[in-house]
Each structure stands twice: as structure tokens, then as C-alpha cells.
C-alpha positions as CSV (number, residue, x, y, z in Angstrom):
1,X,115.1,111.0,119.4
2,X,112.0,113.3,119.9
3,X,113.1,115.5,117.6
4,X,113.6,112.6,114.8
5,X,110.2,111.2,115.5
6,X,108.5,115.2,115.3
7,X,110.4,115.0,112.0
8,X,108.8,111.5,111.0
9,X,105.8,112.4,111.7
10,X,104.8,113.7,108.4
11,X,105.9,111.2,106.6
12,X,103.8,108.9,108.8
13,X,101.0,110.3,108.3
14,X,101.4,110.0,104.7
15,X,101.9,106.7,105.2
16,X,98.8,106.4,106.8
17,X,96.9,108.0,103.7
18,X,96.1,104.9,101.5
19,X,92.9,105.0,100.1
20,X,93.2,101.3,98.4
21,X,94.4,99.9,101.3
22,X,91.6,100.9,103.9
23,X,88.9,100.3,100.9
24,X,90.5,96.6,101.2
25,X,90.4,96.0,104.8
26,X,87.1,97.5,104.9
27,X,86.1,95.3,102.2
28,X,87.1,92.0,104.5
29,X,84.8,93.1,107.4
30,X,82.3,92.5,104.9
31,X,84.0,89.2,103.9
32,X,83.1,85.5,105.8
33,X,86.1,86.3,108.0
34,X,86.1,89.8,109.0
35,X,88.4,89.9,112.4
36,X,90.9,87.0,111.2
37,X,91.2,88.9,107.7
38,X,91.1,92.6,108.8
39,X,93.4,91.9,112.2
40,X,96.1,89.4,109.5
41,X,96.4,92.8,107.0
42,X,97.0,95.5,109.9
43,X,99.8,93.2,110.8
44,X,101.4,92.3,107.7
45,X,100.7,96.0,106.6
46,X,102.9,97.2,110.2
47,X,105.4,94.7,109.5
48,X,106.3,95.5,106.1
49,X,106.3,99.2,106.5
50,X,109.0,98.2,109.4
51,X,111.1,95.8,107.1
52,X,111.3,98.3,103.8
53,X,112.1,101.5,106.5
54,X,115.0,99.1,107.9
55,X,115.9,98.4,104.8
56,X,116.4,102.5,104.1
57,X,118.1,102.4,107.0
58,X,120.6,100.2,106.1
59,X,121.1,101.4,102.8
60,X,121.6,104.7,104.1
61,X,124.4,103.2,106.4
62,X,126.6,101.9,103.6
63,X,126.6,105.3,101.3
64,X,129.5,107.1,101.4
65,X,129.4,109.5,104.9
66,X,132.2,112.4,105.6
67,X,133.3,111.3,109.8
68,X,129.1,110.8,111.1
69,X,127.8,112.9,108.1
70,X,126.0,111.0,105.1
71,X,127.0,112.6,102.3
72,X,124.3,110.5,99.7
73,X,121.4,110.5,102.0
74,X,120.5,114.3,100.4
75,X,120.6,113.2,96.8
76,X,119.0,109.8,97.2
77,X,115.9,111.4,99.3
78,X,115.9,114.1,96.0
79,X,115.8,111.2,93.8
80,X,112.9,109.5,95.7
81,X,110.9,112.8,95.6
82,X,111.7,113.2,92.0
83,X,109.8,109.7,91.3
84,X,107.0,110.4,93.9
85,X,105.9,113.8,91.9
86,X,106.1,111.4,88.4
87,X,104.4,108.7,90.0
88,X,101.6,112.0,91.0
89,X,101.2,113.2,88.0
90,X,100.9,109.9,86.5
91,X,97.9,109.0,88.8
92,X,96.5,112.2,88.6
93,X,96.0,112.0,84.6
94,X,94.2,108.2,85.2
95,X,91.4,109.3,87.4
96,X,88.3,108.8,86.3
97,X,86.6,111.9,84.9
98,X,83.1,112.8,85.4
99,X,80.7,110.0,84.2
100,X,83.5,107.7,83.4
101,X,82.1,103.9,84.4
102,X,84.2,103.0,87.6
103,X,86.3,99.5,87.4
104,X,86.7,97.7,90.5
105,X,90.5,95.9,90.4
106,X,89.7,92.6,89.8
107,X,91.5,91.3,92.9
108,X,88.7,93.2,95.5
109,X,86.3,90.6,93.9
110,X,88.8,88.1,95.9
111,X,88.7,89.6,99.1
112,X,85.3,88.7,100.3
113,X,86.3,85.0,100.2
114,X,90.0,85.7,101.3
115,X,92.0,83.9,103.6
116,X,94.1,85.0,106.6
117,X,97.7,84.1,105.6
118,X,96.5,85.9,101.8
119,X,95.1,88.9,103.8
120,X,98.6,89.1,105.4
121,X,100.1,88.9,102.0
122,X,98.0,91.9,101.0
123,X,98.9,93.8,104.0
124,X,102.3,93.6,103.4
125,X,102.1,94.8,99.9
126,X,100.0,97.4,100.4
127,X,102.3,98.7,103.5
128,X,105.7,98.0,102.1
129,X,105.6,97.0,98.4
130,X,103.1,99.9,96.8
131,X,105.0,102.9,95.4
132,X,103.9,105.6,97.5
133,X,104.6,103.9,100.7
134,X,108.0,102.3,99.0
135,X,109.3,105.5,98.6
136,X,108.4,106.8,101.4
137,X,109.5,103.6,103.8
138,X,112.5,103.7,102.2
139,X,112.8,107.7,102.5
140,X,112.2,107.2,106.0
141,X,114.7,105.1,106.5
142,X,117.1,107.3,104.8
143,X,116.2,110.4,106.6
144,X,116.8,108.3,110.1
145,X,120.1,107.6,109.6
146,X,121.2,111.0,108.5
147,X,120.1,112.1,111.9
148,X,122.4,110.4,113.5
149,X,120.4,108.3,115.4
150,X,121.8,105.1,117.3
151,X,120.0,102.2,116.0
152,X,117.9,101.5,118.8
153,X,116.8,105.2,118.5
154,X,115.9,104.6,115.2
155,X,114.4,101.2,115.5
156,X,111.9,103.4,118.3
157,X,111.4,105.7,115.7
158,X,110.5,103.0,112.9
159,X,108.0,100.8,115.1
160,X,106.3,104.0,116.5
161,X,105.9,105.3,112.8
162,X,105.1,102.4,111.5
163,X,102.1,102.0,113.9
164,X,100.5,105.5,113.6
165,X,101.0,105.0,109.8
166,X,98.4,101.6,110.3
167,X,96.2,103.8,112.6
168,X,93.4,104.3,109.7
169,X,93.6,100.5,108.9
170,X,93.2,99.8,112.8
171,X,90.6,101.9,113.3
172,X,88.0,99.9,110.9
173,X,89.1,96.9,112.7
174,X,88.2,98.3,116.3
175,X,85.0,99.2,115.6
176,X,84.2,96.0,113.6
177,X,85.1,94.6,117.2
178,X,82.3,96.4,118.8
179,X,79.5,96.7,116.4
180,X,80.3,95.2,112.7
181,X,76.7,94.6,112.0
182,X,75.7,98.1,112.2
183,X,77.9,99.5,110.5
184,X,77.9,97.0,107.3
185,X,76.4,99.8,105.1
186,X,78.3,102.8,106.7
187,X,81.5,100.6,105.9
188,X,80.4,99.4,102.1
189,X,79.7,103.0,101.6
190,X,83.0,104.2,102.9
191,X,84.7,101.4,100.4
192,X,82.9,102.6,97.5
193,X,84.2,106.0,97.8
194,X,87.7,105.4,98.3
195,X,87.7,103.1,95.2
196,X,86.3,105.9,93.1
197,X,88.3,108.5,94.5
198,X,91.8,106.5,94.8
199,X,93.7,107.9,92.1
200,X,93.0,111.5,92.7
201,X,93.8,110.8,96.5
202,X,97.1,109.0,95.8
203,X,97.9,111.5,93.2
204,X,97.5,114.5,95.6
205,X,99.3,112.4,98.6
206,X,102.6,111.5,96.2
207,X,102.8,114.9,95.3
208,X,103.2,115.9,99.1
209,X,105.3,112.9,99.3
210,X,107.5,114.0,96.5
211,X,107.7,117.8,98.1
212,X,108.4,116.3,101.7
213,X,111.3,114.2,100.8
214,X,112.8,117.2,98.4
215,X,112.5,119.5,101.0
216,X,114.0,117.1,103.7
217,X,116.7,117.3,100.6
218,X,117.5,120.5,100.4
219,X,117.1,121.3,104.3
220,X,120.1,118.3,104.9
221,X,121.8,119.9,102.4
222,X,121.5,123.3,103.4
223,X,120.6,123.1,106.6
């Protein structure tokens, strides 16, 4: 099981690199309910990285295996790398350019007033439903069962991953704990960046999502 978590680990912390998503929960400490709000998303964003990485799992389970081997786990991890370097390229080509007037997505104006069952919502889509963190839950997952894990091995191996993946979206929400009003302007700063940067950032991390889960292709393949 060590050696399938040491494995994960990559794809966990790739996981864990979502711009949008830690702009977002930074933007609800600033909102009228910043620990209800920010502490609802890290949950729903844990959860649904869990659910779609099961999912994988499962799929992975019913493709056609020779005795414990998968033998479609290889070709569906190349497909899901295949999309994650179109899905880079696409984002790459709509980041803003030098002097290009930055748009806010509309629903960040929302968050300030959000609720906590909402912020859950948005947690879970951001963890489970986006497409870098869709392919790569569900490449995961994939990946898992080739290993020949028993399921409680990989449920470990899910929950643990899906935990260190929320680590940047926890760590806003532990210092908000401690001292929120000092750090208002570091955090609104820290938002503001993200936002501008996004696309360039989750251009660069599906393309190393796209070469992770080709390579984990061709090494089950080959290896």
C-alpha cells in the first residue's frame, strides 16, 4: 500500500494545484461568513475528490482484466492524458495577455454573500466536477485498481490523497482561525493573483497532468 500511495502522490499534489479554487475559499474569509463558508467547501471539496476517485475505481473494476491484470486500465489512463494536454493547450491560448482587462467570473461576485450548504456545492465542484481534477480523480482511481490493491487498501489510499490534495484549501482556513483580521489584505491580495494568473496555472498543471497519466500509461503497459 506504501508503494501505491508514493505512486499517488503526484497526482495528489496536482490535485492540490487549483488556482480558482483556493481564490474562492479565500474569497469567503472575506465574505459575512468566513469559517461556516471556508470549513463547508474544504469538506465538499474532500468529499467529492473521494466520490469521483471511487468512482475510477469502480470503473476500473469492471473493464476487461486477463486473471488480476487490467487489461483497459493502460489505454483509458492514455485517453485521460490525451484530454488533459487538449484541455492545456486550450487554457493556455485563453490567458490573458499583457494589458488585457482582467474579468472576474461572474459567480465570485456571489461568494461574499454565499451560504454554507452553496459553499459545499462549490466545493464539491471544484474538487470533483472541474476538468483537471475530473480527470485526474478518475485517473486515480484507475491507476488504484491496476495495482492490485484490495479495496480497503485503496479506500486508504483515496481518503489520504484526497486530504493532502485539500491541504492548500485547509491551510487558508487555519489561519483564518487564528488571525483573519490581519491577514484580510494579505488574503485579498493572494485572491487577486490567482484569478489573474488561473489560466496559465491550470494550463501548465494539465499539461503535467496529461504527461503523468500517459506515462503511468505506458509504464503499466511496459513495465
Amino acid at each position: 500500500m506504501l508503494d501505491a500511495l508514493a505512486e499517488s502522490l503526484p497526482l495528489a499534489v496536482a490535485l492540490a494545484l487549483s488556482p480558482l479554487a483556493i481564490a474562492s475559499v479565500v474569497l469567503m474569509l472575506l465574505s459575512a461568513r468566513p469559517r461556516a463558508a471556508s470549513v463547508a467547501f474544504f469538506v465538499g471539496f474532500v468529499i467529492a475528490i473521494i466520490v469521483v476517485t471511487t468512482v475510477g475505481y469502480l470503473l476500473a473494476t469492471v473493464l476487461p482484466h486477463r486473471g488480476e491484470t487490467s487489461i483497459s486500465a493502460p489505454y483509458l489512463l492514455g485517453a485521460l492524458g490525451i484530454v488533459a494536454v487538449v484541455l492545456a493547450v486550450r487554457q493556455w491560448r485563453a490567458r490573458p495577455q499583457p494589458g488585457d482587462e482582467l474579468e472576474l467570473p461572474g459567480w465570485m461576485a456571489k461568494v461574499e454573500g454565499i451560504t454554507t450548504s452553496s459553499a459545499f456545492v462549490m466545493g464539491a465542484f471544484f474538487g470533483g466536477i472541474k476538468p483537471k481534477n475530473l480527470l485526474l480523480s478518475i485517473g486515480l482511481g484507475v491507476s488504484l485498481e491496476a495495482l492490485t490493491l484490495s479495496n480497503g487498501e485503496a479506500a486508504i489510499v483515496i481518503v489520504i490523497v484526497a486530504f493532502v490534495a485539500a491541504i492548500p484549501i485547509l491551510v487558508p482556513v487555519i489561519i483564518s482561525l487564528v488571525a483573519l483580521d490581519r491577514l484580510a489584505g494579505t488574503l485579498d491580495r493572494l485572491r487577486a493573483w490567482m484569478v489573474q494568473h488561473n489560466a496559465a496555472m491550470v494550463g501548465t498543471i494539465l499539461l503535467i497532468v496529461g504527461v503523468l497519466l500517459i506515462s503511468q500509461s505506458v509504464s503499466t503497459l511496459f513495465g
